[in-house]
C-alpha positions as CSV (number, residue, x, y, z in Angstrom):
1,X,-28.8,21.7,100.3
2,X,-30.6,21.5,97.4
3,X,-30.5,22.8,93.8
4,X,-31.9,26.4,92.3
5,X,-35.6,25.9,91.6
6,X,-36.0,25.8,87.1
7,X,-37.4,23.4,85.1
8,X,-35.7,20.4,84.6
9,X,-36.6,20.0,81.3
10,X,-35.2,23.1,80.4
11,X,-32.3,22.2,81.6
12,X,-29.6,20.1,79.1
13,X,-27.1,19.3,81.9
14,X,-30.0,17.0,83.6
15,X,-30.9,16.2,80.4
16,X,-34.0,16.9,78.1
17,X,-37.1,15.1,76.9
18,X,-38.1,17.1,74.1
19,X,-42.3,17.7,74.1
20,X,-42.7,15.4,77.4
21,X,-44.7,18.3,78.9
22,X,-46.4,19.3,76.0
23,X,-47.5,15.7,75.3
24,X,-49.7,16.0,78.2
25,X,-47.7,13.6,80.5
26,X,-45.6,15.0,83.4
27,X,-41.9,14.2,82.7
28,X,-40.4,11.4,85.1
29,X,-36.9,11.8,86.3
30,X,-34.7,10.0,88.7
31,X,-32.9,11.3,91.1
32,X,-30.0,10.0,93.8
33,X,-29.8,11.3,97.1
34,X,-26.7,11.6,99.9
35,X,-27.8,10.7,103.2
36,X,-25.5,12.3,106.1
37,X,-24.4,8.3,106.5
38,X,-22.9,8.8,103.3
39,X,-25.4,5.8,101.9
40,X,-27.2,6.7,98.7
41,X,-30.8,6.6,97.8
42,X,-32.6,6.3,94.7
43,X,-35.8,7.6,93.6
44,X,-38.3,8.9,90.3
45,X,-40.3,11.5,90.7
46,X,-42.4,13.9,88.1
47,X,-41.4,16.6,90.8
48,X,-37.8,16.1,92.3
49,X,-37.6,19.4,94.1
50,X,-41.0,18.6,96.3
51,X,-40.5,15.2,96.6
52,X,-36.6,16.1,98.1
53,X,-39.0,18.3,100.6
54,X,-41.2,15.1,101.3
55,X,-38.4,13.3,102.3
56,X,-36.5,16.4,104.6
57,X,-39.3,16.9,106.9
58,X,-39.7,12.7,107.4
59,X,-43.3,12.4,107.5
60,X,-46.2,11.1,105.4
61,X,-44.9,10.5,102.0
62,X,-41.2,10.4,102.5
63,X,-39.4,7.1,102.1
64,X,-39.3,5.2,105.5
65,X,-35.2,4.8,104.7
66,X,-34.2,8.5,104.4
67,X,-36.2,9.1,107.9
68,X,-33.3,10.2,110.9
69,X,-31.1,10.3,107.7
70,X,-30.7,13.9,106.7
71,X,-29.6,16.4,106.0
72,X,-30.2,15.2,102.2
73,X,-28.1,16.1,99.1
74,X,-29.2,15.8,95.9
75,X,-26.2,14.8,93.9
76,X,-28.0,13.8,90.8
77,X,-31.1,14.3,89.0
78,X,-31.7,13.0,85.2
79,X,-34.9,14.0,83.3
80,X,-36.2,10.7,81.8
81,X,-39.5,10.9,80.2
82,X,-42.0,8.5,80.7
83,X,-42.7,6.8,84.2
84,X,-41.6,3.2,83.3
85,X,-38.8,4.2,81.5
86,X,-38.1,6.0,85.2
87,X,-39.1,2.6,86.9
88,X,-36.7,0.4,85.0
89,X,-33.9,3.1,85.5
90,X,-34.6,3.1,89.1
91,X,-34.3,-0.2,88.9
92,X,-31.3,-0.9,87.4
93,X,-29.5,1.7,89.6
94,X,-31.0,0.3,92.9
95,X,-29.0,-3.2,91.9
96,X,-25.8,-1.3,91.5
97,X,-22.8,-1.5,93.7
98,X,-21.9,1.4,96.3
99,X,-18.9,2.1,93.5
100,X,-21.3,2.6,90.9
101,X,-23.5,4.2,92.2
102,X,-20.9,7.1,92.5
103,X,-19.7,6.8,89.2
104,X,-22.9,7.5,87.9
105,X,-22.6,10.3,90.2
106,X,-19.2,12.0,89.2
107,X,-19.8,11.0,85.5
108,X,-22.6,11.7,83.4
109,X,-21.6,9.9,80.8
110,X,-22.3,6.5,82.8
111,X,-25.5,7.1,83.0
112,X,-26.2,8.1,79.5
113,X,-24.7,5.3,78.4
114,X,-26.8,3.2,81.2
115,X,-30.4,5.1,79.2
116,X,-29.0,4.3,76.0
117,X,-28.4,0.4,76.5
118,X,-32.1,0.7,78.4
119,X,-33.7,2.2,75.4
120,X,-31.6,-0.8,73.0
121,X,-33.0,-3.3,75.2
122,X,-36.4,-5.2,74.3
123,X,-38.5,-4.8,77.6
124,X,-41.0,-7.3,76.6
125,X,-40.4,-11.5,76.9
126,X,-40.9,-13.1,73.6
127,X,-43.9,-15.0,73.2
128,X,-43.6,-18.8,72.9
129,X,-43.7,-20.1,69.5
130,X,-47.1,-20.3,67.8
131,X,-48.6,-23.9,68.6
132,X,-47.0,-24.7,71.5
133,X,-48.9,-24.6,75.1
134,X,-47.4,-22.4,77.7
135,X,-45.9,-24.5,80.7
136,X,-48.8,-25.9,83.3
137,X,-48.4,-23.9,86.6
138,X,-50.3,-26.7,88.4
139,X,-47.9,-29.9,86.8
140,X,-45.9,-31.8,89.8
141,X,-42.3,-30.9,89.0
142,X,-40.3,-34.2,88.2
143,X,-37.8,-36.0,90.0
144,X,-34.8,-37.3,88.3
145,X,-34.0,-40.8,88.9
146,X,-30.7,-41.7,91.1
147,X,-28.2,-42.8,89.5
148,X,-26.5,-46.4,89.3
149,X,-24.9,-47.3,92.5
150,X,-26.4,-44.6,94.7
151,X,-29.4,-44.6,97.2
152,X,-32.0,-42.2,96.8
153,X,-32.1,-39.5,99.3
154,X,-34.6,-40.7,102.2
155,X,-37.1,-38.3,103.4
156,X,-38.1,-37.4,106.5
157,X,-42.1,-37.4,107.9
158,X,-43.1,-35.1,111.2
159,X,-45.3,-37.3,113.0
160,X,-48.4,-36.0,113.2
C-alpha cells in the first residue's frame, strides 16, 4: 500500500528542503520499507513513489533484497536535500539495530534529531599537520620485540 501521490517537498510532515527543486537539483529523500517478513529496508531516492514501483514488480532496477519480499509498505519517507547528505543518512540508518530502526519509524522526532547531529558533524578528516609526511602505504609494518622471558612466536612455512 503505498502513500497518496504529492510532492514531498510540499509536504512538512516528511519534511521540507526549502528551494531544493528550484536550485536545480532533484531533492533526495530516504525512505524505509516493510517487507511482508516484517524486516526493514532502507533506501534514497529523488523519486520515492517510482522507485517503491521498481522494487514491487522485482525486476531490473529493484534491490535484489526486496525481490520475493512484498507486498511492500512504506512506513517512512524524509525529504533530505542533497544526495550525500541522503547517502550518509542511509548510512547511518542501515548500521542501526532492528529496535531502532522502528523507533525512527513511530517517532519522528528520532530522526530529526539523527539529521540534526548529521548536519553538526564535520564530514571531512582533518588534514595532517602542515610539514609532516602522510604515513607510507608501502612501509613494512613493525614487529614488536618479545618480551623478557618469552619465546617469540615460531612461524610456520608450506613447503613448496
Amino acid at each position: 500500500m503505498s502513500p497518496p501521490t504529492h510532492d514531498p517537498t510540499q509536504d512538512p510532515a516528511r519534511g521540507t528542503v526549502p528551494g531544493a527543486e528550484s536550485a536545480g537539483k532533484p531533492a533526495w529523500s530516504i525512505y524505509l520499507v516493510r517487507c511482508a517478513d516484517g524486516s526493514l529496508y532502507t533506501g534514497v531516492a529523488t523519486d520515492v513513489e517510482r522507485r517503491l514501483e521498481e522494487h514491487e514488480r522485482g525486476e531490473g532496477k529493484g534491490a535484489k533484497y526486496l525481490r520475493g519480499r512484498g507486498p511492500l509498505e512504506l512506513v517512512l519517507e524524509h525529504n533530505v536535500g542533497e544526495r550525500g547528505d541522503a547517502l550518509r543518512l542511509e548510512a547511518r540508518i542501515k548500521k542501526l539495530s532492528r529496535d531502532r530502526k522502528e523507533l525512527l519509524v513511530r517517532e519522528r522526532d528520532a530522526l530529526d534529531e539523527m539529521l540534526a547531529a548529521d548536519h553538526r558533524a564535520p564530514h571531512a578528516r582533518a588534514a595532517p599537520p602542515t610539514g609532516t609526511a602522510p604515513p607510507s602505504k608501502t612501509a613494512a609494518p613493525t614487529k614488536a620485540a618479545p618480551h623478557a622471558g618469552t619465546a617469540a612466536p615460531t612461524e610456520k612455512h608450506a613447503e613448496p
